[in-house]
C-alpha positions in Angstrom: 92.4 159.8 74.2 90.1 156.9 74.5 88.0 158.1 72.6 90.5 158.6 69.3 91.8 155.0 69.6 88.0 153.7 70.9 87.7 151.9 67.4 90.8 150.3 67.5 90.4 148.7 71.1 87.5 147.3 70.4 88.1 146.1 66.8 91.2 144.7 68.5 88.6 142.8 70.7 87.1 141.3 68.1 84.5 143.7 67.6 82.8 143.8 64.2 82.9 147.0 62.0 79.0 147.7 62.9 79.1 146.8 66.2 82.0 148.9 67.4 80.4 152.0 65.9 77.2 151.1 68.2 79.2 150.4 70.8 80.9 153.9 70.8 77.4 155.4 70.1 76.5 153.7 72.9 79.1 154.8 75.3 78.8 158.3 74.0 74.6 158.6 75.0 76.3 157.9 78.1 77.8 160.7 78.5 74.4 163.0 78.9 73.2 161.0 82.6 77.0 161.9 83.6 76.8 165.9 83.0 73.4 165.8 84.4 74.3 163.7 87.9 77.4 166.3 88.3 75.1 169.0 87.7 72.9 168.0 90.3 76.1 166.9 93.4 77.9 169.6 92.6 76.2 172.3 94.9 75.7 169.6 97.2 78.2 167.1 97.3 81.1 169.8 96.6 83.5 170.1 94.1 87.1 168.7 94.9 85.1 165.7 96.1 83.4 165.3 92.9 86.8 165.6 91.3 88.6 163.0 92.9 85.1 160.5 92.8 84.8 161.1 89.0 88.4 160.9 88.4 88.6 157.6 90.5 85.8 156.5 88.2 87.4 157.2 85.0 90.7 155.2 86.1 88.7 152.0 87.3 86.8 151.9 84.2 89.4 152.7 82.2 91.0 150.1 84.0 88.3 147.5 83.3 88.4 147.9 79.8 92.0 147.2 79.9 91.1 143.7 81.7 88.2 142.2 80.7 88.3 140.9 77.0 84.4 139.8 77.4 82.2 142.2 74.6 79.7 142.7 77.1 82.0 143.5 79.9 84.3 145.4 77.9 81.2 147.3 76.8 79.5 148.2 79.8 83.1 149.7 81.5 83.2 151.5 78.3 79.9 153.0 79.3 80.6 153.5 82.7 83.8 155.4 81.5 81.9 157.4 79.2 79.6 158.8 81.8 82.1 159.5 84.3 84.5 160.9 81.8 81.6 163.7 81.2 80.5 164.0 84.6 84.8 165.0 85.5 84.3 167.4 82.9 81.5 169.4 84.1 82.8 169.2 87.7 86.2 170.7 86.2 84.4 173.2 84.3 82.1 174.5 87.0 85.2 174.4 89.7 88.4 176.1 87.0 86.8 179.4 86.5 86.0 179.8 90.7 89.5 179.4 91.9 90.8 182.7 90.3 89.6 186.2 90.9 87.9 188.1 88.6 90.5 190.1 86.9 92.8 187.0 86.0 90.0 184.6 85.4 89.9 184.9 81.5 93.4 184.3 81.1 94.0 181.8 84.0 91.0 179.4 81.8 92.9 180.1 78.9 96.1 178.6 80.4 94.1 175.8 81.8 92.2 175.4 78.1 95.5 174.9 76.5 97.1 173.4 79.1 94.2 170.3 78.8 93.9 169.7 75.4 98.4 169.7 75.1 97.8 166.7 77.8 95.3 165.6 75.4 97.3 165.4 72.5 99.7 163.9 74.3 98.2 161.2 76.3 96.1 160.1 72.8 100.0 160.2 71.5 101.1 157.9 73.7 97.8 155.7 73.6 98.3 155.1 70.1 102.1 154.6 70.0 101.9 152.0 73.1 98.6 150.4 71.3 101.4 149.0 68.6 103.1 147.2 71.8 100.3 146.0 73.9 96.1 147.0 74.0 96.2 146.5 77.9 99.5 149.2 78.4 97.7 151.5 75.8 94.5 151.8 77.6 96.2 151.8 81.1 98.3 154.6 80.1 94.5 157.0 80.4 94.2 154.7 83.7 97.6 156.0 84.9 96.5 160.1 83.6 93.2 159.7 85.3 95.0 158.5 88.5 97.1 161.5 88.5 94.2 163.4 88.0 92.4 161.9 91.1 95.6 162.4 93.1 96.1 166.2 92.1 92.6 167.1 92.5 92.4 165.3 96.3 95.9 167.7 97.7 94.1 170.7 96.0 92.9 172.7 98.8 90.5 175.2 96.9 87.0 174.2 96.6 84.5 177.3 96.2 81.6 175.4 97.1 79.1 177.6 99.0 81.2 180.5 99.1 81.0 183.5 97.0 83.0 184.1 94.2 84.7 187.7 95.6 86.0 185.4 98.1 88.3 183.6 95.3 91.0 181.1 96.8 94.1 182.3 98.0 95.3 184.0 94.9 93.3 187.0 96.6 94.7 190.1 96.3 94.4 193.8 96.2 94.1 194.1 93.0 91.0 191.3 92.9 89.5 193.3 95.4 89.4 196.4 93.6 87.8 194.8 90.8 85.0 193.7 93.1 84.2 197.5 93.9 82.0 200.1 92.3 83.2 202.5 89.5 83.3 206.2 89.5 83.3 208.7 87.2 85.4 211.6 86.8 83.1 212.9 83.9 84.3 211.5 81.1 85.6 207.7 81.9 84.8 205.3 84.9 87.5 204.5 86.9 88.4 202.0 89.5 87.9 203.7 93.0 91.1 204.7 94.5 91.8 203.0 97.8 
């Protein structure tokens, strides 16, 4: 969302045609430190923790760029956003695919896939429809979705951090655990070994 109406925020600021464009260039280079710190904590520092930190992250400096009408400040939140906003995404893409066992996992990150860019759509909806009312309740609307964000991922129980993957969150079943098992062949086709 922030990034579809990033021109218009800072253009609203008073930010010159050239200048915004190097701004948002800017904020998006930022974005390559982020992935790589999350690639590094995430083993260590765990991810549901690295979820709500990011998260967090992303709503204070989405928050900060609501505030501050200073270029430089406004900028360097805008930065900070950026690499937080890509750092949450790694995290969330490393973490999604472990909570389900293996023979829903495809279709569960479909759901999730769909599910994120419909809140997408519809938080960049409601950016740009409040940015006609007010710049500060436009950009605090991604402040409010990153809070929920933060909130959800901190009374999610599931982190798969250290554990291995056959051990898949509570969702375990019967089925998940015959998936896990060898094959065997009655000749002509492999079949799941009967339990």
């Amino acid at each position: 969302g922030f990034s579809v109406w990033g021109p218009s925020y800072f253009k609203a600021r008073g930010f010159e045609t050239g200048s915004t464009y190097q701004a948002i260039t800017a904020s998006v280079l930022c974005q390559l430190p982020g992935t790589a710190l999350a690639a590094f904590l995430v083993e260590s520092v765990g991810r549901r923790t690295l979820l709500v930190v990011f998260a967090l992250g992303c709503m204070v400096t989405v928050s900060g760029v609501a505030l501050f009408s200073s270029h430089f400040v406004m900028l360097a939140f805008s930065l900070a956003l950026n690499f937080c906003t890509a750092a949450l995404w790694a995290v969330t893409y490393t973490h999604t695919p472990e909570v389900f066992p293996t023979h829903v996992r495809t279709t569960c990150m479909g759901v999730c896939s769909c599910v994120a860019r419909v809140a997408g759509i519809i938080v960049s909806v409601m950016g740009g429809t409040l940015l006609a009312t007010s710049l500060e309740a436009s950009i605090g609307s991604y402040a409010v979705a990153y809070g929920i964000v933060a909130i959800l991922s901190f009374v999610m129980k599931v982190d798969m951090t250290g554990k291995n993957l056959s051990q898949a969150s509570s969702f375990n079943d019967n089925r998940s655990q015959r998936c896990l098992e060898p094959l065997e062949s009655d000749g002509t086709t492999l079949l799941p070994r009967t339990v």
